[in-house]
C-alpha positions as CSV (number, residue, x, y, z in Angstrom):
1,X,29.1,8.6,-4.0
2,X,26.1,6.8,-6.5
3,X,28.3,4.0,-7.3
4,X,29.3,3.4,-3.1
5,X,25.3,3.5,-2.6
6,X,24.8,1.0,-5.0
7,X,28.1,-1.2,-4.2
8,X,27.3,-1.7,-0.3
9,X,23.4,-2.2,-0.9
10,X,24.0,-5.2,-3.5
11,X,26.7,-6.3,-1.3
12,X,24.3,-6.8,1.7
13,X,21.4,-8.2,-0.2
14,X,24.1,-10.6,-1.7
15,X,25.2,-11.5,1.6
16,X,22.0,-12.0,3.3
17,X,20.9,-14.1,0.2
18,X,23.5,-16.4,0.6
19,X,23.4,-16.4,4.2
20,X,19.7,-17.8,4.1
21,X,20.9,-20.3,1.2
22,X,23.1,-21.6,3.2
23,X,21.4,-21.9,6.3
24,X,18.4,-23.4,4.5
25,X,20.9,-26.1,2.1
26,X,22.4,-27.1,5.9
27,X,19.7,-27.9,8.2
28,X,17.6,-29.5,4.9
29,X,20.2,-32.4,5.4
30,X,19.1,-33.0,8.3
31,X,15.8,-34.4,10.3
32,X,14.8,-36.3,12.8
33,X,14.3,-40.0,12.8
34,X,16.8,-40.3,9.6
35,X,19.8,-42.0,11.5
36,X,21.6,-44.4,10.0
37,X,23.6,-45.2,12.4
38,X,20.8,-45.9,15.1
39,X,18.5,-44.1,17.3
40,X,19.8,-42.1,20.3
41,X,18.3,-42.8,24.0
42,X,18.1,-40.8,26.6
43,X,18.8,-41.9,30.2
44,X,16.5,-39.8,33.0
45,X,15.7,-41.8,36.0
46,X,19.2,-41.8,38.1
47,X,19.7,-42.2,41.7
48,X,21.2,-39.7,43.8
49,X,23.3,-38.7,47.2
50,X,24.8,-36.1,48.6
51,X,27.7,-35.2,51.2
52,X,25.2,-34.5,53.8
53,X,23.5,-37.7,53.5
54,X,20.4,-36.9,51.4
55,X,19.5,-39.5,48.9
56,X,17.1,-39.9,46.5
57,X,15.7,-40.9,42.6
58,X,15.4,-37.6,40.3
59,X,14.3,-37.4,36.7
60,X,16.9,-35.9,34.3
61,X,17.2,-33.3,32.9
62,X,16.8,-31.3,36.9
63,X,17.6,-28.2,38.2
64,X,18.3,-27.9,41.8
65,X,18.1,-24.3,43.2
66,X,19.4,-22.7,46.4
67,X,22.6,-25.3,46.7
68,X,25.5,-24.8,49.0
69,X,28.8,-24.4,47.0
70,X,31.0,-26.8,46.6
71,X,28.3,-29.9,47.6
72,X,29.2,-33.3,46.4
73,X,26.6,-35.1,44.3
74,X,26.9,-39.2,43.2
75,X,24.6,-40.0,40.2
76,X,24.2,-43.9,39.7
77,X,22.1,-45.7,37.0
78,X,22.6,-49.1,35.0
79,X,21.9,-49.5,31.3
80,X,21.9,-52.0,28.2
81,X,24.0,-50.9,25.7
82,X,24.7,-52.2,22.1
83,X,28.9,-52.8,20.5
84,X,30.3,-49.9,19.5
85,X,28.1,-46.9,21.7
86,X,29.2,-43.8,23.5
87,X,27.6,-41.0,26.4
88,X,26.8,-38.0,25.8
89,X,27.6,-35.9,29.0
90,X,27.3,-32.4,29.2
91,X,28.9,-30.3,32.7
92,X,27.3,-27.1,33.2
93,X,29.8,-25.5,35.1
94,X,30.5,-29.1,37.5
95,X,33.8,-30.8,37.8
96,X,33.0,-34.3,37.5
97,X,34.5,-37.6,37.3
98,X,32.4,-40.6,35.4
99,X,32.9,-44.2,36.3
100,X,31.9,-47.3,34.1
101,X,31.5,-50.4,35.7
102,X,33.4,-49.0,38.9
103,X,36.8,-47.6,36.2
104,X,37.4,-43.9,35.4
105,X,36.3,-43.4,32.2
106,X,36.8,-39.4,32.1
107,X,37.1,-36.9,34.2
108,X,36.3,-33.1,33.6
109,X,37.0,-29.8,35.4
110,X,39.9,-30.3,37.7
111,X,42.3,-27.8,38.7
112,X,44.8,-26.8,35.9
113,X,42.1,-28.1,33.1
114,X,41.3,-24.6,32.9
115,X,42.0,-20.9,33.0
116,X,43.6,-20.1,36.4
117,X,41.2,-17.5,37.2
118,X,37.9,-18.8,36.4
119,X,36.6,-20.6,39.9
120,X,34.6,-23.1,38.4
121,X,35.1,-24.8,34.9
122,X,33.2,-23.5,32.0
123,X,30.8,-26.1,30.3
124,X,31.6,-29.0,28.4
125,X,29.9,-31.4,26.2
126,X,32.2,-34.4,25.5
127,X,31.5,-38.2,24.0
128,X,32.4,-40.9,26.2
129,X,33.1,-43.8,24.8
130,X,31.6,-46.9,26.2
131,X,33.2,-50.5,26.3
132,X,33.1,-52.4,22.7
133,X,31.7,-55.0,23.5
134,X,28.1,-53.3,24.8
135,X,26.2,-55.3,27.5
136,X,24.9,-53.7,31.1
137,X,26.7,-50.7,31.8
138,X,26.7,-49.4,35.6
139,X,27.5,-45.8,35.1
140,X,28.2,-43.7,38.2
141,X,29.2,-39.7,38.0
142,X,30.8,-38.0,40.8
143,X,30.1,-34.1,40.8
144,X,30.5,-31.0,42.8
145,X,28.1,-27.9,42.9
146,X,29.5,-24.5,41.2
147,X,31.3,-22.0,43.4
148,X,29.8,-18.5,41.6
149,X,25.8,-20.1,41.3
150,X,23.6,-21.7,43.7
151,X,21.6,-23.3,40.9
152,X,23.0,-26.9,39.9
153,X,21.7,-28.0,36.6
154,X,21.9,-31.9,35.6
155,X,20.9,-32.3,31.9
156,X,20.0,-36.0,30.4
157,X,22.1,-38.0,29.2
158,X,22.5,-39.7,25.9
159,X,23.2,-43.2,24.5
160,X,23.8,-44.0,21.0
161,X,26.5,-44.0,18.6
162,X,29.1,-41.6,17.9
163,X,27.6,-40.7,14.7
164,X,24.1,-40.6,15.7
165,X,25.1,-38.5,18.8
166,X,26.7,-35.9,16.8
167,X,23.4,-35.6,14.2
168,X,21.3,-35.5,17.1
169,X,23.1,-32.4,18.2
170,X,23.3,-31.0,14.8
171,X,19.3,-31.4,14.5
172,X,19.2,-29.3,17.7
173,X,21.8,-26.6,17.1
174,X,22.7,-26.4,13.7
175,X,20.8,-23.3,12.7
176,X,22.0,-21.5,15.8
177,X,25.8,-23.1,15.2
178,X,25.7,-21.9,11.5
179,X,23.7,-18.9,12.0
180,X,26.5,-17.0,14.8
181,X,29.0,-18.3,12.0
182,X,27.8,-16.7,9.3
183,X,27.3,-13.5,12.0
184,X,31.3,-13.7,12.6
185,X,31.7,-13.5,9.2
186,X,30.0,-11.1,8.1
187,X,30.6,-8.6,11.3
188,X,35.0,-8.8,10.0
189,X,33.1,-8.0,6.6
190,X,31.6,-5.1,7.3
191,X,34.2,-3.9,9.7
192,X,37.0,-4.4,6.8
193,X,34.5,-2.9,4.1
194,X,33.6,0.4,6.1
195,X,37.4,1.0,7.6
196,X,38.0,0.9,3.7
197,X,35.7,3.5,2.9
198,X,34.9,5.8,6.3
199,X,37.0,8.6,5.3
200,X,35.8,8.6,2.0
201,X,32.2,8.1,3.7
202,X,31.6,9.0,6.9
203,X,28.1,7.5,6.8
204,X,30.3,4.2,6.9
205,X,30.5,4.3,10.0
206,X,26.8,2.8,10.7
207,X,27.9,-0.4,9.1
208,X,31.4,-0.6,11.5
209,X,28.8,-0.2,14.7
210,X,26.4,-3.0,12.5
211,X,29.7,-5.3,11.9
212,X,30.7,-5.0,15.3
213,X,27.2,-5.7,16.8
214,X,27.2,-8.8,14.1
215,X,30.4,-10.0,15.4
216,X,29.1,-9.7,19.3
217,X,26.2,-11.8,18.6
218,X,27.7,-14.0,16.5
219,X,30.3,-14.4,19.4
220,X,27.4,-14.7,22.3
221,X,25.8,-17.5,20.0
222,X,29.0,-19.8,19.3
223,X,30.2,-19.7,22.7
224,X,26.6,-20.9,24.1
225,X,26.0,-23.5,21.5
226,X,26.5,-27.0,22.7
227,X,27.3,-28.2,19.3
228,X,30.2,-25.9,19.0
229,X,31.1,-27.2,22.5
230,X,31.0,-30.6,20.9
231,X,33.2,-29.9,18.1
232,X,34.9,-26.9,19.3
233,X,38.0,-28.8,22.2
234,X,38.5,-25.3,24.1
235,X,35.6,-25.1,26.6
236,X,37.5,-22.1,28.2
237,X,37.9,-20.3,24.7
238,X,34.1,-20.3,24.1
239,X,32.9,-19.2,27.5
240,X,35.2,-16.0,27.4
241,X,33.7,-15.5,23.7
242,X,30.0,-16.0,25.2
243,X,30.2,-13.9,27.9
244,X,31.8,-11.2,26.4
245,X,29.8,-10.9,23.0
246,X,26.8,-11.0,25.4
247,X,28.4,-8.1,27.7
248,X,29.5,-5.9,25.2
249,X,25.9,-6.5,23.0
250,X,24.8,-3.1,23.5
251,X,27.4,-0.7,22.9
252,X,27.6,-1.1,19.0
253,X,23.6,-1.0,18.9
254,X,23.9,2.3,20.4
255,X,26.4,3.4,18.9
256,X,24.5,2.8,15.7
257,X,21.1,4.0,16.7
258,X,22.4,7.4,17.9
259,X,24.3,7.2,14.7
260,X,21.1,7.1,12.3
261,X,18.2,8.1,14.6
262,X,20.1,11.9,15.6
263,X,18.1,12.1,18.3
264,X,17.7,15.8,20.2
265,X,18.6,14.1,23.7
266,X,21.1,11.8,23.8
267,X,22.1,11.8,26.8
268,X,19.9,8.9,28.5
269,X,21.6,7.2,25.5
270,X,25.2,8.0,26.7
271,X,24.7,7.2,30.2
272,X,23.6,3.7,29.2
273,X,27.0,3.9,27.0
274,X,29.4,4.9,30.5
275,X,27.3,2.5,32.5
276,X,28.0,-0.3,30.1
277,X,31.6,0.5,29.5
278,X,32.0,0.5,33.1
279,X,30.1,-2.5,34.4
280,X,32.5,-4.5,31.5
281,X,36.0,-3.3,32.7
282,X,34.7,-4.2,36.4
283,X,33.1,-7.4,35.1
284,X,37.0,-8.3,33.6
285,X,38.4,-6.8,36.4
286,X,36.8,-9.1,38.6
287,X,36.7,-12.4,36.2
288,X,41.0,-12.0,36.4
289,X,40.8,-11.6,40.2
290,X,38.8,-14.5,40.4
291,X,36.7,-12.6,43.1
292,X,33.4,-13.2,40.6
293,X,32.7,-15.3,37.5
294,X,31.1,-13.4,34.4
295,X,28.1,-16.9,35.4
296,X,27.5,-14.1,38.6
297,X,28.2,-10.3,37.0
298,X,26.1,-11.7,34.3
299,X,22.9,-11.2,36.2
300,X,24.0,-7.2,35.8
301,X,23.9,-7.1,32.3
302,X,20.6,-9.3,32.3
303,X,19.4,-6.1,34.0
304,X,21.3,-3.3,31.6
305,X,21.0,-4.5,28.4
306,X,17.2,-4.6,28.4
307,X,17.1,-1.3,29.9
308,X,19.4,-0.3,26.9
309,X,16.5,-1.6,24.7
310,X,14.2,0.1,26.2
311,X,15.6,3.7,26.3
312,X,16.4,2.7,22.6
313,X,12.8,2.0,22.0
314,X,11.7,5.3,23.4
315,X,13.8,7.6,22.0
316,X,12.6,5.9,18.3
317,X,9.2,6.6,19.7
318,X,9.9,10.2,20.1
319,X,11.7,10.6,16.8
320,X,8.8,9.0,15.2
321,X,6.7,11.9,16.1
322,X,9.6,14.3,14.0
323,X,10.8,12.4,11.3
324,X,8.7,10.4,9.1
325,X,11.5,8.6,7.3
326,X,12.0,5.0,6.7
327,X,14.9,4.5,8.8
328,X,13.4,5.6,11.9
329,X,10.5,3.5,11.3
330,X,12.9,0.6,10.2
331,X,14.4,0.8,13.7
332,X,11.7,0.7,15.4
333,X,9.8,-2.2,13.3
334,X,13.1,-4.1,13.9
335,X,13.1,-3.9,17.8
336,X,9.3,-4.6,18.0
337,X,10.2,-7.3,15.5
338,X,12.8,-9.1,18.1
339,X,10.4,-8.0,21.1
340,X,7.0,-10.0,19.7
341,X,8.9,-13.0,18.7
342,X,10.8,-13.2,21.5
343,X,7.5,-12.9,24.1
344,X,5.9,-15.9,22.0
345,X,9.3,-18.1,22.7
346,X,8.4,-17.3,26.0
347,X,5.5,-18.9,25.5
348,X,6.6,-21.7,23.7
349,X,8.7,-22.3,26.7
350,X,5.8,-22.5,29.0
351,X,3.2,-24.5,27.0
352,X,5.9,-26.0,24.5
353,X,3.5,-26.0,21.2
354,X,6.4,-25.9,19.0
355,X,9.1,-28.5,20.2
356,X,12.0,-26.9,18.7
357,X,13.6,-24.8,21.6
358,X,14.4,-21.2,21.1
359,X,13.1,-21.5,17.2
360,X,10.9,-18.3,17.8
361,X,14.0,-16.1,19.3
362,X,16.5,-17.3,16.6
363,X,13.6,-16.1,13.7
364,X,13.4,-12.8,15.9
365,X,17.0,-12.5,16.1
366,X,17.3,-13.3,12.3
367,X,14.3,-11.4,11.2
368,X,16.1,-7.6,13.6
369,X,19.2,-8.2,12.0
370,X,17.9,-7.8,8.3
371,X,16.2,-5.4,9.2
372,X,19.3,-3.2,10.9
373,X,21.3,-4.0,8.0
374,X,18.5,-2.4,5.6
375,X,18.3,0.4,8.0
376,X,21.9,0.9,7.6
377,X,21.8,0.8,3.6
378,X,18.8,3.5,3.7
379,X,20.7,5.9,6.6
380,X,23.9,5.3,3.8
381,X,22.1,6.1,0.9
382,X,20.5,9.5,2.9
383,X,23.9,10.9,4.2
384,X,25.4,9.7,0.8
385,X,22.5,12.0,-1.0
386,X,22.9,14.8,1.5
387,X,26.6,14.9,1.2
388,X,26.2,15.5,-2.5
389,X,24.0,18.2,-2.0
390,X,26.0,20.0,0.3
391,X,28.7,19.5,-2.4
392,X,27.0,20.9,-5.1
393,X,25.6,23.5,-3.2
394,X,29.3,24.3,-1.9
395,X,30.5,24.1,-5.4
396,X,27.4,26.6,-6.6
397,X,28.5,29.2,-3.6
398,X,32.2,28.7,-5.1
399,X,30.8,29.3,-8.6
400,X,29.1,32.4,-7.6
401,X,32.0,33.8,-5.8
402,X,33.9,34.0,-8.8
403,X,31.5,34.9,-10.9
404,X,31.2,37.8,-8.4
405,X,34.8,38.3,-8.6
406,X,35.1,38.2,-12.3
407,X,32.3,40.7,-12.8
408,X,34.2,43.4,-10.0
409,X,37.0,43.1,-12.1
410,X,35.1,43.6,-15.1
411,X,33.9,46.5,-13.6
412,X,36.7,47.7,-12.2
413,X,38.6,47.7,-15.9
414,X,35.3,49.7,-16.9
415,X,35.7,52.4,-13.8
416,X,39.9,52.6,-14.7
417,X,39.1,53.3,-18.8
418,X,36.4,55.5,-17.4
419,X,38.7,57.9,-15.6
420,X,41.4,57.6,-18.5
421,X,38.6,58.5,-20.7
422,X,37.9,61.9,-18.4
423,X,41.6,62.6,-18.4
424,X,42.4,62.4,-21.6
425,X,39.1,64.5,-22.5
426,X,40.2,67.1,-19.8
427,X,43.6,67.0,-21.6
428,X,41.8,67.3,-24.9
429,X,42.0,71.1,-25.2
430,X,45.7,71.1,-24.9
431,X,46.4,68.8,-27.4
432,X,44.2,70.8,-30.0
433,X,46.1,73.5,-29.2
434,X,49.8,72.0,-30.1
435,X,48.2,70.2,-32.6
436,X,47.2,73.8,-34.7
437,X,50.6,75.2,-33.8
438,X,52.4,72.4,-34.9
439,X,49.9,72.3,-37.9
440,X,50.7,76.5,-38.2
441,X,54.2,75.7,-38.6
442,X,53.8,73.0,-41.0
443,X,56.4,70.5,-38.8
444,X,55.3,67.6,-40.1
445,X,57.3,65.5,-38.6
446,X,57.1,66.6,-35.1
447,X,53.3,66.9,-35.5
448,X,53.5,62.9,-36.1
449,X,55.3,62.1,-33.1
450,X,52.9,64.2,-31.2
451,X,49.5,62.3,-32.6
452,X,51.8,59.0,-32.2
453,X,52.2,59.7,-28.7
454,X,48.4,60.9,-28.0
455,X,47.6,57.6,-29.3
456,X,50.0,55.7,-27.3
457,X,48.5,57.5,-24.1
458,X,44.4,56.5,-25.3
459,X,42.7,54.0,-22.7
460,X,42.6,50.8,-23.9
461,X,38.8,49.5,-24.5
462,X,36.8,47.0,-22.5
463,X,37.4,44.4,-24.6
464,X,35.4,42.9,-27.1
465,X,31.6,41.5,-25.8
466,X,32.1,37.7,-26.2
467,X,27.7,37.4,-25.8
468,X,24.3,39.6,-24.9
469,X,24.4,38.3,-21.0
470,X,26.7,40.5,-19.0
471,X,27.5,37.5,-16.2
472,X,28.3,34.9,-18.6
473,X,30.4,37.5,-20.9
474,X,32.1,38.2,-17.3
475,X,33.1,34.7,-16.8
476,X,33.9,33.8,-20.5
477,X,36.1,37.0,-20.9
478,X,38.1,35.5,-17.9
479,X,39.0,32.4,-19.4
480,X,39.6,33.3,-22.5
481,X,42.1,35.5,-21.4
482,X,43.7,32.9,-19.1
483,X,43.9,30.8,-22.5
484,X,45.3,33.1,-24.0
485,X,47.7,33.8,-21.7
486,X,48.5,29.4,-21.8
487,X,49.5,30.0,-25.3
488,X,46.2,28.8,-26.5
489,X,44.7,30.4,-30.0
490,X,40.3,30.9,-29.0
491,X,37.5,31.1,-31.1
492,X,34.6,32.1,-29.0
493,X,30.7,31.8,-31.1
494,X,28.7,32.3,-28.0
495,X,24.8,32.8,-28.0
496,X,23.2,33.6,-24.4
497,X,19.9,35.9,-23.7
498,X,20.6,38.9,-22.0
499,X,18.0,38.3,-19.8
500,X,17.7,35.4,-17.8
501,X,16.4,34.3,-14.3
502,X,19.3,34.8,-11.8
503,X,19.4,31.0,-10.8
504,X,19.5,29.8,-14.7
505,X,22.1,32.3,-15.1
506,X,24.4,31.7,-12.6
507,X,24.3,27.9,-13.5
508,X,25.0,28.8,-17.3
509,X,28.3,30.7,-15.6
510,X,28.9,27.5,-13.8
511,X,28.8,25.3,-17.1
512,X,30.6,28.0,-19.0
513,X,33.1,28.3,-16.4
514,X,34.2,24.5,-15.6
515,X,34.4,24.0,-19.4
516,X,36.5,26.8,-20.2
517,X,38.8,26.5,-17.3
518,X,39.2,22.5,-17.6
519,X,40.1,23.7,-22.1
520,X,42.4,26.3,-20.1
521,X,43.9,23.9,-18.0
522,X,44.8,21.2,-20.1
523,X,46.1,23.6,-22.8
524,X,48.6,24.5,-20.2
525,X,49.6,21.0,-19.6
526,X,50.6,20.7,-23.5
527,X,54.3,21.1,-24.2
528,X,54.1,20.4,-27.7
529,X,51.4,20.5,-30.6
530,X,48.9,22.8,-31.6
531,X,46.7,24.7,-28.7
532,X,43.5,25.8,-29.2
533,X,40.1,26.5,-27.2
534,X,36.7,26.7,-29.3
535,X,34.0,27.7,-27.6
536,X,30.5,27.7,-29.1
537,X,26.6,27.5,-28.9
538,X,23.6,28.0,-30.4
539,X,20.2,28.7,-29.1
540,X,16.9,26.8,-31.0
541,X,13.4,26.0,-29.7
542,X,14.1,27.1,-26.2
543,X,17.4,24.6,-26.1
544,X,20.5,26.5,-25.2
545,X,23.7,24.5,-26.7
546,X,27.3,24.9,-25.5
547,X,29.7,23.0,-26.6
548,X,33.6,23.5,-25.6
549,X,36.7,21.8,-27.9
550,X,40.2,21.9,-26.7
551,X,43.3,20.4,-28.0
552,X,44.5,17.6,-24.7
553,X,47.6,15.3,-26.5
554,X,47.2,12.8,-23.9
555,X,43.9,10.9,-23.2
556,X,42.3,11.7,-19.9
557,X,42.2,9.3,-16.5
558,X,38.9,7.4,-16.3
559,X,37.7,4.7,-13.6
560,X,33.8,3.7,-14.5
561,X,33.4,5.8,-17.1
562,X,34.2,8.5,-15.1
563,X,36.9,11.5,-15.8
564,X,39.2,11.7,-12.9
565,X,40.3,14.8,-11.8
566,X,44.0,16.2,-12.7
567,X,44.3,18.4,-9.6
568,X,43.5,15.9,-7.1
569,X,42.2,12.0,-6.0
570,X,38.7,11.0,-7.4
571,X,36.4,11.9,-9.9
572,X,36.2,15.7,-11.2
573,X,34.0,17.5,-9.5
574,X,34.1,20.5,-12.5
575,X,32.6,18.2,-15.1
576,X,29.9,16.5,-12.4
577,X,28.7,20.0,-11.6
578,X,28.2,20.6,-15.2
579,X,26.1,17.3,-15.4
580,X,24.2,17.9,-12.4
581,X,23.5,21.4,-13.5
582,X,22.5,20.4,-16.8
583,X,20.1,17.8,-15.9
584,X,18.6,20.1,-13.1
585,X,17.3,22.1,-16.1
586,X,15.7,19.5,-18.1
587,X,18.8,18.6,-20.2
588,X,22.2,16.7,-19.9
589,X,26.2,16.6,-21.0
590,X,28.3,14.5,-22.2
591,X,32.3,15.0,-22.3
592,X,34.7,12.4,-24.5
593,X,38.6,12.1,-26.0
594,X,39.2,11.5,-29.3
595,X,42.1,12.5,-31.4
596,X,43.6,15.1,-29.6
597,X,40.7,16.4,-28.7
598,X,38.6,17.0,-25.5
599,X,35.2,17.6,-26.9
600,X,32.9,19.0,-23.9
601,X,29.2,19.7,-24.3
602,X,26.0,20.4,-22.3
603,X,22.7,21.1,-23.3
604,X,19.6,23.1,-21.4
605,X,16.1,24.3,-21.7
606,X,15.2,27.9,-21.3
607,X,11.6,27.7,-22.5
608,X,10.3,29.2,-19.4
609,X,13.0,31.9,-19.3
610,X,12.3,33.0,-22.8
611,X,9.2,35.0,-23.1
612,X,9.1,34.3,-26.7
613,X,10.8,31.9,-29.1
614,X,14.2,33.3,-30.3
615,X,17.3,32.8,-31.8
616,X,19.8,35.0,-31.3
617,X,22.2,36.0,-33.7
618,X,26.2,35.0,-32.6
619,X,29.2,37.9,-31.6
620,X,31.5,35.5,-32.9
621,X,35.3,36.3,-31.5
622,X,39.0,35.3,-32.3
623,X,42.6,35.8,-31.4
624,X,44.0,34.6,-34.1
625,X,45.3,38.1,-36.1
C-alpha cells in the first residue's frame, strides 16, 4: 500500500511539473509585436442593413441583443491590402457568405455543412484568402441571425498575413489551447491509472472522479477556443465537445467531493447529482430532436452548476467544523481559490486593467485544479493508511483467535490427562492387589505383562514446556507439532518472561506464530533434502531476540524487496505483521534466503515490561532421538 502512496504522489507532482514546463516553454515563444511576417489590422468601422430596411455604421466587434431569428444582415467596408494577405472571419453561430470585390470568396454555415440536427451552425474561425496581388479590397458579408439566440455577435475582423494571423491567435489562446490539452491528457491518465489499481485501492477511485473532471474541462476548453477552431477543420466536432464537457462539469466534482469530504448529509449533494443527470439526457434529447440547441439549454446549466458549487461549498463549511484535516481544508481553499480569481476577472472585464482576457479565470482554473489533485493524493494516502490499520488490526484479531484456540486445546489435553490421571489412580488399588498375587506366586512372567500393560494404559504427559510464558509456549507447542508432523526435525531454544503485559504478549504470539508457521509451511513444500525448523532467542538488556531458521530448497518470490506470498497474490502479509509488530515495540526484522535457508528474525524491547534486568536461562527442546 506505501509503495502505491508514494507511486501516484510522484506521478502527479511529475505531471504537474511538466505540465507548467510546458505551458511556460510554449507561450515564452511568443509575444506581441515580434511578427515577422507583418503586423495584423483590425477592421471595425463597417456599414450595415438589414431585411427590414434599417441601415446604419457600427463599430466591430458589436453585439446586438433582442434580434428576430433568422434576420438578414449585409456588412460592407473597403480596405488597402498588401500581396500575399488573408481575413480573418470568425461566425458565431451565423451562416454567412463573404464577397470580395462583388465574387464569392467563401461561404459558411449552409444547410448540409453541418450536423443535421443542430438548427444553426456552430462557430467557425477560418482564413480567407485575399487576392495576390493586394490593392483596395471591397469586402461585403452577407449573414443571418441564429435561430436558438436572440443575441447576434459580430466580432472584428483581421487583416494580415497567414502567418502573422495564426501568431496573433496563438498570443491570445495559446495558454488556454495548451492548457485544456494537457487537461485531456492527463484526465485518460488518471482514468487508465486508477481503473488499474481500484480493486486493489478503492481510494482510487478519487482520482477516476479527478480524471474524468480533468477530461470535462479540458473538453469545455478546446471546444471554446478559437485557436483550436482555427486549426481544428470540424467546427461541429468541437461544439458537441464544448457543450458537453461544460454540461457534464459537475458530476465528477461531486462525485469526488462526497468521495473525500464523507459528509453526514449527502443528500442536497445527490439531488444536485439526479438533477444534473437529468437536465443532460433532456439537454441531448432535445439537441437530436432539433427542438433546442445546447446555445439555449445552456442557460440551465449556467444556473445548476453554480448552485452545485455552492451546496459544495457549504457542505465543506460544515465539515470544517468536524474534521480538522488537510483535505477538507484543501477543498475548500481550492473552491475559494477559483471563486476570488474568478470575481477579479470580472473585474478585469469591466475596467480592463489587465488586457489579456480571461488571464485571471485561467490562473483560478489552474491554481483549483492543483489543488484537487493534492487533495486527492492526501485523501489516497489517508484511506491507504487506514486500510492498513484495519489490516493489521484484522490480522491481530486473527492472531488472537488462534492463540485462543491453541491455548483451549492446550487446556483441553491438560483436562483429558487430568481425568486419565484420576482413573488410573482410582484403578490403582486394583493393580496393587494383582500385582502382590502375582508377586505371591512368583509368575514372573505374567507379572511382566501385567506392569507392561499398566504402562501401556498411563496418560501420556503434556508435553514438554518449550518456554516460562504459557501463551507463547501455547502457540510454539502448535507449530512445532505441525513441523513435526511435515517431516521436519526442530530444535526449539526459546527464552520468554512469564510475565508480560497482555498486548506485548499477544504480539510475541503473533511474531512466534507467522515465523513458525511460514518454517512449517515451506518445510512441507520440500520433496527432497534435509528438513529442519530451528527456533531460538535470547533475552539481554531488556531486548527480546527471536530468530527462526528453516530449510526452503528454492529461493522465495520477491517484487521490491518484498517476499510475496506462497498462498496467494501480493506481498505476505505473515512476515509484514511481524515487521509492523516489531517496530511498534521499538525494534525491527529482517527475513533473507541464502543457501537453503530461510533465516527469519525479529527483535523487541521489553524494558518497560521487565521490572528488573534479567536473563533468563533457555528450556532448550529437540525431536531428534
Amino acid at each position: 500500500m506505501k509503495k502505491y502512496s508514494k507511486f501516484f504522489l510522484m506521478s502527479f507532482v511529475f505531471l504537474m511539473f511538466v505540465m507548467s514546463l510546458f505551458i511556460g516553454i510554449s507561450a515564452a515563444k511568443y509575444r506581441l509585436g515580434d511578427s515577422k511576417s507583418g503586423a495584423v489590422r483590425t477592421i471595425t468601422h463597417v456599414r450595415f442593413e438589414t431585411d427590414t430596411g434599417v441601415s446604419g455604421v457600427m463599430e466591430l466587434p458589436k453585439t446586438l441583443r433582442r434580434i428576430a431569428p433568422k434576420t438578414s444582415f449585409t456588412l460592407t467596408t473597403k480596405f488597402a491590402v498588401g500581396p500575399g494577405e488573408a481575413l480573418l472571419i470568425k461566425s458565431v453561430f451565423l451562416p454567412m457568405e463573404v464577397f470580395i470585390n462583388g465574387e464569392l470568396a467563401w461561404e459558411y454555415g449552409q444547410v448540409g455543412s453541418y450536423i443535421p440536427f443542430l438548427n444553426d451552425p456552430p462557430t467557425a474561425l477560418l482564413s480567407v484568402p485575399l487576392p495576390l496581388e493586394g490593392g483596395e479590397i471591397s469586402l461585403r458579408i452577407h449573414l443571418r441571425s441564429p435561430t436558438q439566440r436572440r443575441t447576434l455577435v459580430l466580432p472584428a475582423i483581421h487583416v494580415g498575413k497567414s502567418v502573422a494571423l495564426l501568431q496573433m491567435q496563438f498570443t491570445q489562446d495559446g495558454f488556454i489551447f495548451i492548457f485544456s490539452l494537457l487537461l485531456i491528457a492527463l484526465g485518460f491518465v488518471f482514468i487508465v491509472v486508477s481503473l488499474r489499481f481500484i480493486r486493489e485501492i478503492p481510494s482510487a477511485a478519487s482520482f477516476l472522479w479527478l480524471g474524468i473532471f480533468y477530461l470535462a474541462t479540458g473538453s469545455w476548453g478546446f471546444g471554446e477556443c478559437d485557436l483550436t477552431v482555427l486549426l481544428l477543420p470540424y467546427p461541429s466536432l468541437l461544439y458537441v465537445m464544448s457543450y458537453l464537457g461544460l454540461f457534464f462539469l459537475a458530476i465528477p466534482l461531486l462525485r469526488f467531493s462526497l468521495l473525500v469530504t464523507q459528509p453526514k448529509n449527502r443528500l442536497p449533494a445527490r439531488l444536485m447529482l439526479w438533477m444534473h443527470g437529468i437536465s443532460i439526457s433532456v439537454a441531448i434529447w432535445l439537441q437530436l430532436s432539433s427542438l433546442a440547441d445546447f446555445t439555449k439549454t445552456l442557460y440551465w446549466f449556467l444556473l445548476i452548476t453554480p448552485l452545485s458549487f455552492l451546496i459544495l461549498t457549504i457542505s465543506i463549511l460544515r465539515k470544517w467544523r468536524d474534521i480538522k484535516r488537510p483535505v477538507v481544508k484543501l477543498l475548500f481553499s481550492s473552491i475559494l481559490f477559483l471563486i476570488v480569481l474568478s470575481l477579479v476577472e470580472m473585474l478585469n472585464y469591466e475596467l480592463h486593467f489587465v488586457p489579456v482576457t480571461a488571464l485571471f479565470f485561467e490562473i483560478g482554473l489552474l491554481g483549483f485544479l492543483f489543488l484537487l489533485t493534492v487533495v486527492s493524493g492526501y485523501y489516497m494516502q489517508d484511506s491507504l493508511r487506514t486500510a492498513t490499520e484495519k489490516e493489521q488490526l484484522a490480522f491481530q484479531m486473527k492472531a488472537v483467535n488462534q492463540q485462543l484456540a491453541l491455548q483451549r486445546i492446550q487446556f483441553q489435553k491438560i483436562a483429558e490427562s487430568d481425568v486419565a490421571v484420576k482413573s488410573q489412580r482410582h484403578d490403582l488399588r486394583h493393580h496393587l492387589t494383582v500385582l502382590r498375587e502375582l508377586y505371591e506366586q512368583n509368575d514372573r512372567e505374567k507379572l511382566g505383562h501385567y506392569l507392561k500393560a499398566v504402562n501401556e494404559n498411563l496418560p501420556s504427559g503434556r508435553g514438554p514446556a518449550l518456554c516460562d510464558n504459557y501463551a507463547v509456549n501455547a502457540v510454539a507447542s502448535h507449530y512445532a507439532d505441525m513441523a513435526e508432523r511435515m517431516g521436519a526435525e526442530v530444535s526449539m531454544n526459546l527464552v520468554v518472561p512469564a510475565e508480560l503485559p497482555s498486548e506485548l504478549e499477544c504480539d510475541l504470539c503473533v511474531i512466534v506464530g507467522n515465523l513458525m508457521e511460514n518454517a512449517a509451511e515451506a518445510c512441507a513444500r520440500m520433496t527432497e533434502d534435509h528438513r529442519f525448523v530451528r527456533v531460538s532467542s535470547h533475552l539481554l538488556h531488556g531486548i527480546l531476540t527471536i530468530v527462526v531458521d528453516n530449510s526452503f530448497n528454492e529461493p522465495p518470490r520477491k517484487r521490491n524487496d518484498a517476499f510475496l506470498s506462497s498462498k496467494r497474490e501480493g506481498e505476505g502479509i505473515g512476515l509484514k505483521s511481524v515487521l509492523a509488530v516489531a517496530k511498534r515495540h521499538g525494534g525491527n526484522a529482517q527475513f533473507e534466503w541464502k543457501d537453503g535457508v530461510f533465516q527469519a528474525s525479529a527483535y523487541v524491547r521489553l524494558d518497560s515490561a521487565l521490572s528488573h534486568e534479567a536473563t533468563l536461562p533457555p528450556m532448550i527442546y529437540s525431536n531428534v532421538s
